[in-house]
DRENMI-270462 format. One record per residue (C-alpha): residue in one letter; x, y, z. Coordinates in pm, whole numbers, padded with zeros to 5 digits, always signed. Layout:
<recs>
AXYZ ...
</recs>
This chain:
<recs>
X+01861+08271+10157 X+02084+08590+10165 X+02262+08663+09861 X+02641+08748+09963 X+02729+09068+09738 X+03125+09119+09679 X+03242+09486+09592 X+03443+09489+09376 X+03708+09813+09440 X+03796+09964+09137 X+04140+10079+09092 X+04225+10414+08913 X+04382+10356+08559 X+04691+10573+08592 X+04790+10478+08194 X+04621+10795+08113 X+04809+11034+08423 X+04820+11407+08358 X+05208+11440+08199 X+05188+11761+08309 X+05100+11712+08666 X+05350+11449+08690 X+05620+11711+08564 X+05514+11977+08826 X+05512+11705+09111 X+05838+11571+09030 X+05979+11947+09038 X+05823+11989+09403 X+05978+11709+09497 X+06328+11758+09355 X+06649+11909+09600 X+06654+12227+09506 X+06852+12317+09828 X+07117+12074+09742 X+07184+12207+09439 X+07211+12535+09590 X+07495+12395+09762 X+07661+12211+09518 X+07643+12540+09320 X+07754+12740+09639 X+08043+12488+09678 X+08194+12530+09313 X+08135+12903+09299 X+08353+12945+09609 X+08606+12731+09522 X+08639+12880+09204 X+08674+13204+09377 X+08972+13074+09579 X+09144+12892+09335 X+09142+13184+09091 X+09246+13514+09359 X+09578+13546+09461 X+09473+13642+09874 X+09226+13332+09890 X+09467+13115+09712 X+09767+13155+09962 X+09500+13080+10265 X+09366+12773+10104 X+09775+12669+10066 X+09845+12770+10406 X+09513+12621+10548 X+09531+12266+10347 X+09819+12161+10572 X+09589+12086+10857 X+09345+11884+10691 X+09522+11542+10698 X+09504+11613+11055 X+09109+11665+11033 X+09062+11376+10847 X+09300+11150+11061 X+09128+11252+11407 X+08758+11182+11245 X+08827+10840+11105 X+09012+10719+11434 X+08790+10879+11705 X+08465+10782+11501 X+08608+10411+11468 X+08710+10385+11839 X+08358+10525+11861 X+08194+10253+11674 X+08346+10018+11914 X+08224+10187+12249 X+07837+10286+12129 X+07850+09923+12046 X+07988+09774+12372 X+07725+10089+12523 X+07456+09978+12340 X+07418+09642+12422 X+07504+09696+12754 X+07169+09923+12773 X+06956+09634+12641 X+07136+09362+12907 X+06950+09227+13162 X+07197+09265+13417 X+07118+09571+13638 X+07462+09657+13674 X+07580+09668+13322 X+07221+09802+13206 X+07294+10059+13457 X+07655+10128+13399 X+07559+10177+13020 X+07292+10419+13085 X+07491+10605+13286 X+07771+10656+13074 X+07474+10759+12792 X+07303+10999+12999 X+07662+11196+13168 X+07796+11242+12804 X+07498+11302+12665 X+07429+11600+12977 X+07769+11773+12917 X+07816+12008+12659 X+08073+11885+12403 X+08345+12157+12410 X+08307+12074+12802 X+08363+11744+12765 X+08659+11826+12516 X+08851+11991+12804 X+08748+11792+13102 X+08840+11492+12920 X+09162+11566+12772 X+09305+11834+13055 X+09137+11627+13363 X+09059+11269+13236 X+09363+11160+13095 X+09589+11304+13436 X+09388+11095+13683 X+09420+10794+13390 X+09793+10816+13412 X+09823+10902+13791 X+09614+10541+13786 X+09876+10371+13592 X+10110+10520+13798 X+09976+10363+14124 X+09958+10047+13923 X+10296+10014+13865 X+10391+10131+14244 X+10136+09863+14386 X+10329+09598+14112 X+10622+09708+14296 X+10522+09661+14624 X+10407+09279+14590 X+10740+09191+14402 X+10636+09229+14042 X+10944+09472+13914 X+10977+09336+13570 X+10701+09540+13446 X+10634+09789+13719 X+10858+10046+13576 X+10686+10021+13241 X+10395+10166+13453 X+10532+10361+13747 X+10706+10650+13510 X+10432+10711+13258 X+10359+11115+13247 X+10092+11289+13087 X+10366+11407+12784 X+10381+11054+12711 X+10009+11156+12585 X+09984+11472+12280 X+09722+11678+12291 X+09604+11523+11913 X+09584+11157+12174 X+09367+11358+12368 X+09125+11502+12098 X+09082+11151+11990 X+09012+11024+12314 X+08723+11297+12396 X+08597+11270+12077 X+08563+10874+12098 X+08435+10922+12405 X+08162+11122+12382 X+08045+11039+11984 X+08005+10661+12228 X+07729+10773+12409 X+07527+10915+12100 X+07628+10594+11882 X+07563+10377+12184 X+07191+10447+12173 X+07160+10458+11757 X+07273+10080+11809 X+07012+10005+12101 X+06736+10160+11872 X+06921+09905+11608 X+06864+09618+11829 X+06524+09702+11948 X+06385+09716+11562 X+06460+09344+11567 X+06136+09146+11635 X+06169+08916+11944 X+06107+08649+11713 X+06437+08660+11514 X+06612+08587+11890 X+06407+08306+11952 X+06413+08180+11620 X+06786+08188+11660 X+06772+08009+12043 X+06561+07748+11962 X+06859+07609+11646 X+07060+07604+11906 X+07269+07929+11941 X+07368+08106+12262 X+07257+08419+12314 X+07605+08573+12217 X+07588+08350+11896 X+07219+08467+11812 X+07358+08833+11823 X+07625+08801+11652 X+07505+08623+11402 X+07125+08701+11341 X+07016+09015+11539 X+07403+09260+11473 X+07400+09233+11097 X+07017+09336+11069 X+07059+09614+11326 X+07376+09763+11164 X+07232+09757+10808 X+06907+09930+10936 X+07092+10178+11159 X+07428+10252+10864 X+07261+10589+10750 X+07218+10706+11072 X+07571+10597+11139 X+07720+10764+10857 X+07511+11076+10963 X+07710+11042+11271 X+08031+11037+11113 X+07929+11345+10863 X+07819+11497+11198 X+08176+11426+11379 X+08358+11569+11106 X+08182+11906+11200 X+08270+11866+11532 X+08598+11772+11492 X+08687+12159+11463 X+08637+12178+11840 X+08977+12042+11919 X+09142+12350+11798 X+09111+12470+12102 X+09369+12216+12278 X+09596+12368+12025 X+09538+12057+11749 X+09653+12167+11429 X+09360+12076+11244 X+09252+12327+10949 X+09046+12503+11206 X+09311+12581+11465 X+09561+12667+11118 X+09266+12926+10972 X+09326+13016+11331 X+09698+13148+11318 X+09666+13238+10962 X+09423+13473+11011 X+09616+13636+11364 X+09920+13633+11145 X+09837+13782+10875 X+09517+13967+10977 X+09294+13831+10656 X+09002+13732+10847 X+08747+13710+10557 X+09004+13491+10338 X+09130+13239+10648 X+08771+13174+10734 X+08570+13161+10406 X+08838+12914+10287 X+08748+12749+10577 X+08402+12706+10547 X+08422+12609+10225 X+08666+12367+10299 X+08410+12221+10538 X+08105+12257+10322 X+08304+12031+10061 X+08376+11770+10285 X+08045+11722+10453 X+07876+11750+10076 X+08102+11522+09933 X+08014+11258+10249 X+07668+11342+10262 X+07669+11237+09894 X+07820+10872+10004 X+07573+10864+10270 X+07323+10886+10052 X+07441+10675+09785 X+07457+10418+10066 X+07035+10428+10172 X+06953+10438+09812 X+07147+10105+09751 X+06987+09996+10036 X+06650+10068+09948 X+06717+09912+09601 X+06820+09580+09767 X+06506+09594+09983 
</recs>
């Protein structure tokens, strides 16, 4: 007869943990760096608010950041909508739209931004309107003339150069958003789709209703990354002439020749709003994590 031994393992009483250790670990652990911006943050604006030179660039500079903020909410939500369409386009089974979507994903994603920026907004958008020019001719020709005028005298100054930003932007923040959502999609076992097919749901139905919502709540910090990321980047439309606080530091500083006060009031002004939205970000996995 063979006697069956059962080890027992032995778990480590940690009532009795070494306060000190604890302390020290905790203090590796904590954000110094963060704090070093935070700090960095108030000790600049402090300096601008309280001298005279850096308080007249921050009041000349301030005027272009409703335009910042404007072209980062509405290119990154038009955004949203296209790395979504992208995304589950590169996940389709159809070889055309799988195809189309990677595409689309691999041109932007090959093209340097600023590139894009000007191909998109001083190339693009002419052949899109020479397009809904012929539109409206060929509505002419087969009799439709209601409406064909409506199309036929469009010109590109029917479309501002802010439009524009906010079209290259959209477009290529897609691309990078379109794959964040396919790596969204693809974290979703198999079995939550056929759970969802075999009560009855169409494949559109399963995916909107089962496999989107757990995608997007894994994927949201990366998302608001994104959006932290595109308010950076936002600063390259200043050079289609956008008055966003970049482009005014811009013609504050060749105005008035105070480079160090237009563009450390700029930086700070951009330090503040990525800190402040890195903060929500944040705020956002830890609740999260909590609910997990």
């Amino acid at each position: 007869m063979v006697d069956h031994i059962t080890d027992t393992v032995i778990k480590p009483d940690t009532s009795f943990a070494d306060p000190e250790a604890d302390r020290a670990t905790r203090l590796r652990n904590f954000p110094w760096w963060f704090v070093a911006i935070i700090l960095i943050a108030i000790f600049a604006s402090y300096w601008i608010f309280t001298t005279q030179n850096y308080r007249k660039a921050f009041d000349f500079i301030r005027i272009g950041l409703k335009t910042t903020i404007q072209t980062s909410l509405i290119s990154y939500m038009i955004a949203l909508f296209i790395g979504l369409l992208a995304g589950l386009g590169r996940i389709s089974r159809n070889i055309l739209i799988n195809n189309a979507a990677r595409l689309y994903v691999e041109l932007i994603r090959g093209i340097p931004m600023l590139v894009l920026i000007f191909f998109i907004a001083l190339v693009g958008v002419p052949i899109a309107v020479d397009g809904i020019n012929s539109f409206g001719h060929w509505l002419g020709t087969i009799g439709i003339i209601d409406i064909s005028p409506d199309f036929s005298f469009i010109n590109n100054q029917a479309f501002p150069m802010n439009v524009r930003a906010i079209v290259a932007l959209s477009v290529t923040y897609g691309a990078f958003l379109a794959e964040i959502f396919r790596a969204g999609i693809q974290s979703i076992g198999r079995g939550q789709t056929e759970a969802a097919r075999s009560l009855g749901m169409s494949y559109g139905q399963s995916m909107r209703y089962v496999i989107l919502p757990q995608a997007v709540r894994n994927v949201l910090p990366a998302l608001g990354n994104d959006f932290v990321a595109m308010v950076k980047d936002s600063s390259l439309v200043s050079v289609l002439a956008v008055r966003d606080i970049t482009q005014v530091a811009r013609l504050y500083a060749g105005s008035t020749f105070r480079y160090r006060e237009a563009y450390v009031t700029l930086s700070v002004m951009y330090l503040t709003l990525t800190v402040v939205l890195s903060l929500v970000v944040q705020g956002i996995e830890r609740r999260l994590r909590k609910n997990d």
